[in-house]
Backbone as JSON, one array per atom type, in Angstrom:
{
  "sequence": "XXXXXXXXXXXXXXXXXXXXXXXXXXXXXXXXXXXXXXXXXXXXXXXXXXXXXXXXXXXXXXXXXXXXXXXXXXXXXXXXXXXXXXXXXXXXXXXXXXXXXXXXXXXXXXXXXXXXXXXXXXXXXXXXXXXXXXXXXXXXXXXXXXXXXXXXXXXXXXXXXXX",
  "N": [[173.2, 75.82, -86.39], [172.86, 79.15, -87.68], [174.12, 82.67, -87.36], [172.09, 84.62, -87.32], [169.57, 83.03, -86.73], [170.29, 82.73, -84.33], [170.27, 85.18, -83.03], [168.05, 85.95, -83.89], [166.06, 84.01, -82.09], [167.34, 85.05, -79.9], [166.4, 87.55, -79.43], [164.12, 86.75, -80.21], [163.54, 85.47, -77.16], [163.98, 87.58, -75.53], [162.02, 89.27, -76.01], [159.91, 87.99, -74.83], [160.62, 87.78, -72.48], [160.99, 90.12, -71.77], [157.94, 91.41, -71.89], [156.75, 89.72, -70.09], [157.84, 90.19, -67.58], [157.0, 92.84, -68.2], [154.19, 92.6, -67.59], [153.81, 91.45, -65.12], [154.89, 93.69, -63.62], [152.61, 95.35, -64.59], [150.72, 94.74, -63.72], [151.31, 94.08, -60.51], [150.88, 96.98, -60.33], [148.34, 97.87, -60.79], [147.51, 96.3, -58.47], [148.78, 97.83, -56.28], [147.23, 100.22, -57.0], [144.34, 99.8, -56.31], [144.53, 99.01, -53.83], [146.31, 96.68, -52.45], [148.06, 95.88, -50.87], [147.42, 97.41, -48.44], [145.1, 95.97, -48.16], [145.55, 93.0, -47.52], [147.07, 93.35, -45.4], [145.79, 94.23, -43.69], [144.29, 92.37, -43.08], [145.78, 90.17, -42.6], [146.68, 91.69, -39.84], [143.91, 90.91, -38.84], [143.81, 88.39, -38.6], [145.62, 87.62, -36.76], [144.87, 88.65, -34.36], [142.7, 87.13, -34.25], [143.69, 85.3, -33.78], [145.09, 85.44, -31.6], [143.25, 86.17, -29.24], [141.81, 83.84, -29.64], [143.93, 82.34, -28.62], [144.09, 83.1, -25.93], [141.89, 82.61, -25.17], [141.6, 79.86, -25.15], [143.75, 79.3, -22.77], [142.25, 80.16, -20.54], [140.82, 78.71, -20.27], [142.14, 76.28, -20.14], [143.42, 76.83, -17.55], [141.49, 76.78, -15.98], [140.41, 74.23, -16.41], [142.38, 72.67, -14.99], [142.11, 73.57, -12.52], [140.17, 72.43, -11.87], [140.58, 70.36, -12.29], [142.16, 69.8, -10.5], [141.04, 70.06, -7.76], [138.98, 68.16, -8.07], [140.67, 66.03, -7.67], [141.66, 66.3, -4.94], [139.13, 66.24, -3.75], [138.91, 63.49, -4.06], [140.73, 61.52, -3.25], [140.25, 62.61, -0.19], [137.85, 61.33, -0.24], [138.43, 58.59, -0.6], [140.04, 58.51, 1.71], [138.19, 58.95, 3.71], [136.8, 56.78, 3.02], [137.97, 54.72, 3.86], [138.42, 54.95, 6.83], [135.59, 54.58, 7.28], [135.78, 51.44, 6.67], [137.7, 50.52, 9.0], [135.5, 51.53, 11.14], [133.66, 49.92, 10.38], [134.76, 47.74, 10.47], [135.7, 47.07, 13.6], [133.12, 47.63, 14.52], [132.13, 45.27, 14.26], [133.96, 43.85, 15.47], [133.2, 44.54, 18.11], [130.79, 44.13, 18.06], [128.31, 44.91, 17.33], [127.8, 44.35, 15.08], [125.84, 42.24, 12.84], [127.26, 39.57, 11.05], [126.09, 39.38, 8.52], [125.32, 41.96, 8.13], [127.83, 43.34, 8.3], [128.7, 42.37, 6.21], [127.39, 43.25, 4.22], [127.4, 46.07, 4.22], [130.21, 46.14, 4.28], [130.93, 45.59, 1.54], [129.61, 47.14, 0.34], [130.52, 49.73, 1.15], [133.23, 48.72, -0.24], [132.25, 48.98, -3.03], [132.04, 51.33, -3.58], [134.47, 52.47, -3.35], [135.64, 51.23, -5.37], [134.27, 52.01, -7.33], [135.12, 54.84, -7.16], [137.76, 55.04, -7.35], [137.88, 53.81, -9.89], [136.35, 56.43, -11.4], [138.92, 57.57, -10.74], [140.95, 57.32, -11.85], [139.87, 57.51, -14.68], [139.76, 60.0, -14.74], [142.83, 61.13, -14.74], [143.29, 59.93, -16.99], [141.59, 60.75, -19.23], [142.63, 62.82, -20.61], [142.74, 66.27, -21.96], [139.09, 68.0, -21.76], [136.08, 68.46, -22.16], [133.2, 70.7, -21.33], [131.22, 69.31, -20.84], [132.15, 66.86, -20.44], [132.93, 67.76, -17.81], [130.95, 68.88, -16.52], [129.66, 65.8, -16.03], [132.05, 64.52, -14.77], [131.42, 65.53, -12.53], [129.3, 65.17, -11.5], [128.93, 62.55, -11.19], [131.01, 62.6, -8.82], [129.55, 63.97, -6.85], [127.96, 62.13, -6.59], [129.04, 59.72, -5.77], [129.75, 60.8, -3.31], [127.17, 61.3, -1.91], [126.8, 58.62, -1.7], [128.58, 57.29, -0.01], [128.23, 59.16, 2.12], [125.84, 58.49, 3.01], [126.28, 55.79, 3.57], [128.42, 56.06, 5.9], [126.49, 57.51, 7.61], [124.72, 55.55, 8.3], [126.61, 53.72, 9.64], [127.47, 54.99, 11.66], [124.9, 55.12, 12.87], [124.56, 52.05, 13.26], [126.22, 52.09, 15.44], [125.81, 53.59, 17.33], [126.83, 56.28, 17.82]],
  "CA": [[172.38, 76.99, -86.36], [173.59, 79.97, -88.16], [174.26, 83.26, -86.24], [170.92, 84.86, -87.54], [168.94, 82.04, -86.1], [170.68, 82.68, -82.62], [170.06, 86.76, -82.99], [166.73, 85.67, -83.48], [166.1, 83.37, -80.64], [168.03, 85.71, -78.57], [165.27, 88.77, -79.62], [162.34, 86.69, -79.49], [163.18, 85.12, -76.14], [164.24, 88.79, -74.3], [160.92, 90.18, -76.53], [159.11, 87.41, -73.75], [160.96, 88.05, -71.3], [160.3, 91.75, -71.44], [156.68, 91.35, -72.27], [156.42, 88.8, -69.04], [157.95, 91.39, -67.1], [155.87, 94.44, -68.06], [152.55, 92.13, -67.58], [154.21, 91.31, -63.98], [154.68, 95.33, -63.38], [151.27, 96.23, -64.35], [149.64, 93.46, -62.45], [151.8, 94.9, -59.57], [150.44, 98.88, -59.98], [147.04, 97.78, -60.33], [147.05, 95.96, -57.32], [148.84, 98.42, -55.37], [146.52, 101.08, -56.68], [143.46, 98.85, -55.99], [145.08, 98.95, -51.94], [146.11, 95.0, -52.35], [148.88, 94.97, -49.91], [146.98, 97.21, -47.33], [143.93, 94.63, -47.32], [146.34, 91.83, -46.95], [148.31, 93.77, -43.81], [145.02, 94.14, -42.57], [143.94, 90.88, -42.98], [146.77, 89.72, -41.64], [146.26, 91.49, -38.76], [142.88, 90.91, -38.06], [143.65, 87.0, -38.33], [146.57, 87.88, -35.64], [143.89, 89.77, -33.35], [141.63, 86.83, -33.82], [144.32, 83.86, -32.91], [145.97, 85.84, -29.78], [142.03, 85.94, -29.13], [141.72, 82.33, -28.83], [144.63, 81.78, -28.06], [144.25, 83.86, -24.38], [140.97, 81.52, -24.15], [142.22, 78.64, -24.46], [144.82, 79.58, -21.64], [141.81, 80.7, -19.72], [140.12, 77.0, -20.46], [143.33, 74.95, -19.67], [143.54, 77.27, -16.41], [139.72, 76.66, -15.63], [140.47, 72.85, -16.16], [143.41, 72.22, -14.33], [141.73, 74.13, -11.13], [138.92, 71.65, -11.58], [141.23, 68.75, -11.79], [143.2, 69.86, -8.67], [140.16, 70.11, -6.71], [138.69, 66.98, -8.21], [141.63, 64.72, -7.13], [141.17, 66.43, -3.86], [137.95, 65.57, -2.97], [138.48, 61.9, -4.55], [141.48, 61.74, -2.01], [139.66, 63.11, 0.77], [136.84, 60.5, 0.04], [139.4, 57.38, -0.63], [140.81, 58.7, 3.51], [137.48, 58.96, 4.48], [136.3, 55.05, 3.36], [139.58, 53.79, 4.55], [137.82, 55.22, 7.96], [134.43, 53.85, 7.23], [135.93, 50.03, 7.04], [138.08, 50.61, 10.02], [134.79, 51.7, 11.68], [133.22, 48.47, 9.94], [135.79, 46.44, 11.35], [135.49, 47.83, 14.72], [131.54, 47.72, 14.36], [131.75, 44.05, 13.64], [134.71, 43.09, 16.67], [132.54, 44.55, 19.42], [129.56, 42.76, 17.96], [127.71, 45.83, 16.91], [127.01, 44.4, 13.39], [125.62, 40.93, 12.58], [128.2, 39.36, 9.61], [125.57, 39.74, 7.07], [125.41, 43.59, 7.94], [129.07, 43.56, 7.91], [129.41, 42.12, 4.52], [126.38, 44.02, 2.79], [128.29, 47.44, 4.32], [132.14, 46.24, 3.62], [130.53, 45.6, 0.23], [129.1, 48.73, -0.64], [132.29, 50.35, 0.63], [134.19, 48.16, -1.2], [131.95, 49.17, -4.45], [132.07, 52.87, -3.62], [135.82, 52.81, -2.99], [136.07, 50.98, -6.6], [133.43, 53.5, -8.43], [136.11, 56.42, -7.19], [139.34, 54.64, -8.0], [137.44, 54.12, -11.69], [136.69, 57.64, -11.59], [140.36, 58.84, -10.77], [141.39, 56.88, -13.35], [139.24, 57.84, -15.95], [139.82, 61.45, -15.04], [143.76, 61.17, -15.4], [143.76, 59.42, -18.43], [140.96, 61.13, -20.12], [142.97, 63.64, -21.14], [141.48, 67.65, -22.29], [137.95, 67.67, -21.24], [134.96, 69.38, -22.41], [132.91, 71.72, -20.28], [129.93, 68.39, -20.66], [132.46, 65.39, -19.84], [133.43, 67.96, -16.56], [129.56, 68.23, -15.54], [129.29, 64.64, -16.01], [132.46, 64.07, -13.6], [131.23, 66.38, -11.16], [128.01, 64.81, -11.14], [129.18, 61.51, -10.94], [132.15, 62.68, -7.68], [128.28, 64.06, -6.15], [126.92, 61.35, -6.46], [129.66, 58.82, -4.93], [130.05, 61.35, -1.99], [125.98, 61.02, -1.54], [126.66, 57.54, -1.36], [129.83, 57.4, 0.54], [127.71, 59.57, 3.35], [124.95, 57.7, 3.12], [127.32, 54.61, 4.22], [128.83, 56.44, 7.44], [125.51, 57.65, 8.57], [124.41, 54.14, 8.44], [127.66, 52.85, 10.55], [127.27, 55.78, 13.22], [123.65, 54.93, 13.56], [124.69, 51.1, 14.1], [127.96, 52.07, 16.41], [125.21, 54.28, 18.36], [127.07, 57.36, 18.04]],
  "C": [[173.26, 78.18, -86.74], [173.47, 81.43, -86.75], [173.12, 84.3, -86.2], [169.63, 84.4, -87.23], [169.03, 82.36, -84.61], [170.16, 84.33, -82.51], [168.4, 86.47, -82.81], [165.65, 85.18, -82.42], [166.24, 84.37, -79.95], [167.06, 86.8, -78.55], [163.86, 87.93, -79.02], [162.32, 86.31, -77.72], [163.11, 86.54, -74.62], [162.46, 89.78, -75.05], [160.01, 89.61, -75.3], [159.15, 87.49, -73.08], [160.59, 89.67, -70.57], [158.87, 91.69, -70.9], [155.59, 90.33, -70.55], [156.64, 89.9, -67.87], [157.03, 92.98, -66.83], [154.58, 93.91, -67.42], [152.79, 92.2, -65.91], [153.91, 92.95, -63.41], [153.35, 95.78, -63.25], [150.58, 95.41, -63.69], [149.66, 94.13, -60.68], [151.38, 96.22, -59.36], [148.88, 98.68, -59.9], [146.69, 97.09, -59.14], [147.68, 96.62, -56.43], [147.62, 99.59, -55.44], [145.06, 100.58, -55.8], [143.53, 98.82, -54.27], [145.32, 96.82, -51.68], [146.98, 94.88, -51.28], [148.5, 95.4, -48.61], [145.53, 96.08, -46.91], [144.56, 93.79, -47.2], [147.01, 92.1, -45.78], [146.53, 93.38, -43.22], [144.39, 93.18, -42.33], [144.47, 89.99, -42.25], [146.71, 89.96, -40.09], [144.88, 90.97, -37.86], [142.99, 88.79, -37.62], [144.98, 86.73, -36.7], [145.7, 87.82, -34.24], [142.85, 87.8, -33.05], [142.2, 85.67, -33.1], [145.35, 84.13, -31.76], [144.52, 85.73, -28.87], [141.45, 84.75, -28.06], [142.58, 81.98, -28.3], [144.57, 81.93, -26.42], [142.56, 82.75, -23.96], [140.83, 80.54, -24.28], [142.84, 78.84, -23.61], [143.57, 79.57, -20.55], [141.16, 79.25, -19.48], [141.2, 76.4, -19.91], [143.04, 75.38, -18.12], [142.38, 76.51, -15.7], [140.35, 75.0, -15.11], [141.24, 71.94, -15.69], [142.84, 72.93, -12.86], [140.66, 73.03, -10.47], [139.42, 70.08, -11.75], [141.9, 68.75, -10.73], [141.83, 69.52, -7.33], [139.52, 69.0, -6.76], [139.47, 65.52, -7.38], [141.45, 64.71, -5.52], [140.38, 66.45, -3.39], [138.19, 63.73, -2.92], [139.64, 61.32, -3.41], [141.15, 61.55, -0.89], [138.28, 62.38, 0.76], [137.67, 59.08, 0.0], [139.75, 57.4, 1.21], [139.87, 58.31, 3.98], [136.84, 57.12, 4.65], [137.03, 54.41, 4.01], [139.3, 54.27, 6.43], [136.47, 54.29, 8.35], [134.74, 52.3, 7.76], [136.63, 50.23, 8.43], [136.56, 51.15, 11.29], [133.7, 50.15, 11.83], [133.36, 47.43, 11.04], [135.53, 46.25, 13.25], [133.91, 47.55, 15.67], [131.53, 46.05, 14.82], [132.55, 43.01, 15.12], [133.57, 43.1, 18.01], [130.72, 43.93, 19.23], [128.2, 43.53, 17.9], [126.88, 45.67, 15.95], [127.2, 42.83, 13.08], [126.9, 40.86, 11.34], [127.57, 39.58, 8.84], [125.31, 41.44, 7.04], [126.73, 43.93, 7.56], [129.71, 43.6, 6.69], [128.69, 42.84, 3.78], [127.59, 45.73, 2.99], [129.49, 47.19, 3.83], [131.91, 46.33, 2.07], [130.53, 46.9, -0.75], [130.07, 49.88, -0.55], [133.02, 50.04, -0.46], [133.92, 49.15, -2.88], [131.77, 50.86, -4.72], [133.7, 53.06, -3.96], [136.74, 52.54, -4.49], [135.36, 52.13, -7.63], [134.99, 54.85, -8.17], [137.57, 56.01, -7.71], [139.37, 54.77, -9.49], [137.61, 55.68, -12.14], [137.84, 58.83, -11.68], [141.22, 58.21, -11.85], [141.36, 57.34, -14.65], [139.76, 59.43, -15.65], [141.43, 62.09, -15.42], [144.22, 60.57, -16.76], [142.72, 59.48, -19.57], [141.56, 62.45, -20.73], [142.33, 65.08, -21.22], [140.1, 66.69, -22.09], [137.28, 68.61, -21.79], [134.29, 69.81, -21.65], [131.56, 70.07, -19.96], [130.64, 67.59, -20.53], [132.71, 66.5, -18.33], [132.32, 67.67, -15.48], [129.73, 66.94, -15.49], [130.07, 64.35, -14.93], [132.24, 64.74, -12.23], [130.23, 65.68, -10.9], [128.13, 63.22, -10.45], [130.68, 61.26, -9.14], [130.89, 63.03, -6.54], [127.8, 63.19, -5.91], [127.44, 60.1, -5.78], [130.0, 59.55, -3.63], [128.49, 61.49, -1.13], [126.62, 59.7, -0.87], [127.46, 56.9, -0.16], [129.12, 57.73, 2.19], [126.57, 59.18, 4.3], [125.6, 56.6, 4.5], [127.84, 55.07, 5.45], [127.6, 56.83, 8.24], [124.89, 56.06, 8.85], [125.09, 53.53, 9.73], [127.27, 53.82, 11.91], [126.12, 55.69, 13.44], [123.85, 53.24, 14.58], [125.16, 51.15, 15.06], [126.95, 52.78, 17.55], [126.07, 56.1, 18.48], [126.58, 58.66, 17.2]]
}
């Protein structure tokens, strides 16, 4: 390549380079005049504004649902103590001759199948992970509805026991 060839090259490629440049520049003034980088700040912030937003309610949701799993475990607890009373009442029921064997076994039974419904339930509720506001009704409804049953079952025994 002669050195007229390279002069050449060397012009046209800084003529592109310029020319790439200036297009860059004015691209740049029309979008500052235009206000491009304050709608992008403010864009920016408003997407800031909207994910500190959620973010503070989710916090307020986790909170919510960790108050309602503390209190959950502690009823399911506080009904696990209470059957573990019931059979010992059973038992008790059944020595002093209070409760035929086939009453004994239909009641130890339905303990039994209460005492397994809540064990299921504390199960399922530690290893269901996040919860939705409609799986929480559902376990509330379903901790109501084994503490119906649960009470059911002791009024039963203190009617047999006479007390």
């Amino acid at each position: 390549m002669n050195g007229r060839m390279k002069v050449a090259f060397l012009a046209g490629g800084l003529t592109l380079l310029l020319s790439g440049c200036v297009s860059t520049y004015m691209d740049q003034k029309a979008d500052l005049r235009a206000g491009g980088p304050q709608a992008r700040e403010a864009a920016a912030r408003q997407e800031y504004a909207s994910a500190k937003a959620q973010n503070t309610d989710l916090n307020d949701q986790l909170v919510s649902t960790r108050r309602d799993i503390d209190r959950n475990e502690r009823r399911i607890t506080a009904a696990q103590a209470q059957l573990s009373a019931v059979r010992q009442d059973l038992d008790r029921a059944r020595r002093s001759k209070k409760l035929s064997d086939a009453e004994y076994r239909r009641m130890r039974a339905e303990a039994d199948d209460i005492n397994r419904d809540i064990t299921e339930l504390d199960f399922k509720m530690k290893a269901g992970g996040p919860s939705t506001p409609a799986d929480a009704a559902e376990k509330e409804r379903q901790i109501q509805a084994l503490e119906r049953k649960k009470a059911e079952l002791e009024k039963a025994i203190q009617l047999t026991l006479g007390q």
